[in-house]
C-alpha positions as CSV (number, residue, x, y, z in Angstrom):
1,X,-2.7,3.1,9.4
2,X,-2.0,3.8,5.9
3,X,0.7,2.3,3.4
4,X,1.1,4.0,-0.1
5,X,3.1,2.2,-2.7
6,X,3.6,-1.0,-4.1
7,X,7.1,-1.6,-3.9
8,X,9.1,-4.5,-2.3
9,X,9.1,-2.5,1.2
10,X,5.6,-1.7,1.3
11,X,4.5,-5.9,1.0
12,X,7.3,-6.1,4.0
13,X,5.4,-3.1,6.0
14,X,1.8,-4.2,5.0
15,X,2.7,-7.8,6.3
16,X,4.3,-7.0,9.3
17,X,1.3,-4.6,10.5
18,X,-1.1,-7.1,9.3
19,X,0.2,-9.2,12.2
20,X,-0.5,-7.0,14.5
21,X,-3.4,-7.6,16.5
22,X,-6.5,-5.3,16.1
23,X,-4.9,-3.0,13.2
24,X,-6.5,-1.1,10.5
25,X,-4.8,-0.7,7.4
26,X,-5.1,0.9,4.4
27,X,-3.1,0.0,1.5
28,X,-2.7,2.4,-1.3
29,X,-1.1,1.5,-4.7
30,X,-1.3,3.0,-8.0
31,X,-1.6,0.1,-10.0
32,X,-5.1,-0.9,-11.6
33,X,-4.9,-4.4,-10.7
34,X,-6.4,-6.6,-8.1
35,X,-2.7,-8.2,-7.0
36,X,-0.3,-5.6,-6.2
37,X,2.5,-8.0,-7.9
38,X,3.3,-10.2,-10.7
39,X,5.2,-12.8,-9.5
40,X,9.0,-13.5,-11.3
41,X,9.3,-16.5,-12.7
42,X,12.2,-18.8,-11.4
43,X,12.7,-16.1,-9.1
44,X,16.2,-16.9,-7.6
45,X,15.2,-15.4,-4.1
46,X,12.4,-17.7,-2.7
47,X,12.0,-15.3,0.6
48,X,10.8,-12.4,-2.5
49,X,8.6,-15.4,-3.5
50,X,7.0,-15.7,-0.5
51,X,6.5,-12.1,0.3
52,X,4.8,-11.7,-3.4
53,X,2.5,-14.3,-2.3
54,X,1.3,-12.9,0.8
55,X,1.0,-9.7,0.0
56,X,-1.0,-10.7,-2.8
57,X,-3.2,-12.6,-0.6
58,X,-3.4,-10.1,2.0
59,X,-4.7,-7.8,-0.9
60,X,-7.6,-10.1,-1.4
61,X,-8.3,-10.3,1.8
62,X,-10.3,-9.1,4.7
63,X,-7.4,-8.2,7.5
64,X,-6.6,-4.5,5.5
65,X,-8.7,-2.6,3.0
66,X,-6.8,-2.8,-0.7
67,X,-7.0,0.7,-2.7
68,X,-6.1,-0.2,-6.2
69,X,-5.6,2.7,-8.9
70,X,-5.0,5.3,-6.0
71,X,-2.4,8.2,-5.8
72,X,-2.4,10.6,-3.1
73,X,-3.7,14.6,-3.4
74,X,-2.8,15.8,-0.7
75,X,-1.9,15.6,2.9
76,X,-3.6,18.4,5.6
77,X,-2.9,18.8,9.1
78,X,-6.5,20.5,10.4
79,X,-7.2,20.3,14.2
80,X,-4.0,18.8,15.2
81,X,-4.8,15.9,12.9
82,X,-2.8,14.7,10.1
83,X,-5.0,13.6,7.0
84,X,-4.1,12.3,3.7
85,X,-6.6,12.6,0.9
86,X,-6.6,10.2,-1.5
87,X,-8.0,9.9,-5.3
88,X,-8.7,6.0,-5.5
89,X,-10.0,5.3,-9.1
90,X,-11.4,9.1,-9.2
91,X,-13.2,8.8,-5.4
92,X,-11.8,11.2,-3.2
93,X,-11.1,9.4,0.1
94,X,-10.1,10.8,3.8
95,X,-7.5,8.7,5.3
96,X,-6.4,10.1,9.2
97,X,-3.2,9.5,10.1
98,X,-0.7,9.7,13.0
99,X,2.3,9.0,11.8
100,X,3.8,10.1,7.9
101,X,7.1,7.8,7.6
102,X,8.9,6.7,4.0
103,X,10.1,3.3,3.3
104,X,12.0,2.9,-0.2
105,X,11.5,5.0,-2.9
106,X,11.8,4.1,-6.8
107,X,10.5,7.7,-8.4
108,X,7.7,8.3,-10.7
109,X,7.6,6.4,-13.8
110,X,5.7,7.8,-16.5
111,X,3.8,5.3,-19.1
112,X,5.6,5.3,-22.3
């Protein structure tokens, strides 16, 4: 399995299929960091909190495989097969697939 983003519904997805018994996962961000999140300070919504945590932790973490710096290339179907090729940190990586699904979107921001 492969989730690509860092947003708020991609730590809910990557916890959620971390629980899952006998799962691979791939998780794709394109932030150059070793935590996918900065915590908020004070943050008003301790369930956020808590998902900021683990998601962090799961990141570090042997249950999923953590691509830092990665965006994704392109995505092929060859031989009935779906593939997503990834550029993590200027590697070009293979990623099968057998589902493509979208879970919140924010855009493209580009550094100022």
């Amino acid at each position: 399995m492969l989730v690509v983003g860092g947003g708020h519904s991609a730590a809910t997805v990557i916890r959620e299929l971390t629980r899952l018994s006998g799962s691979q996962v791939t998780w794709a961000v394109r932030k150059s960091a070793n935590e996918p999140y900065d915590r908020i300070k004070d943050d008003p919504l301790p369930e956020r909190d808590s998902l900021l945590i683990e998601a962090n932790s799961l990141a570090k973490s042997t249950r999923l495989r953590f691509c830092p710096n990665a965006i994704v290339d392109a995505v092929e179907r060859t031989n009935g097969e779906i593939l997503v090729i990834l550029n993590v940190g200027g590697t070009r990586e293979i990623v099968q697939v057998d589902l493509l699904t979208s879970h919140g979107f924010a855009g493209f921001r580009s550094p100022s």
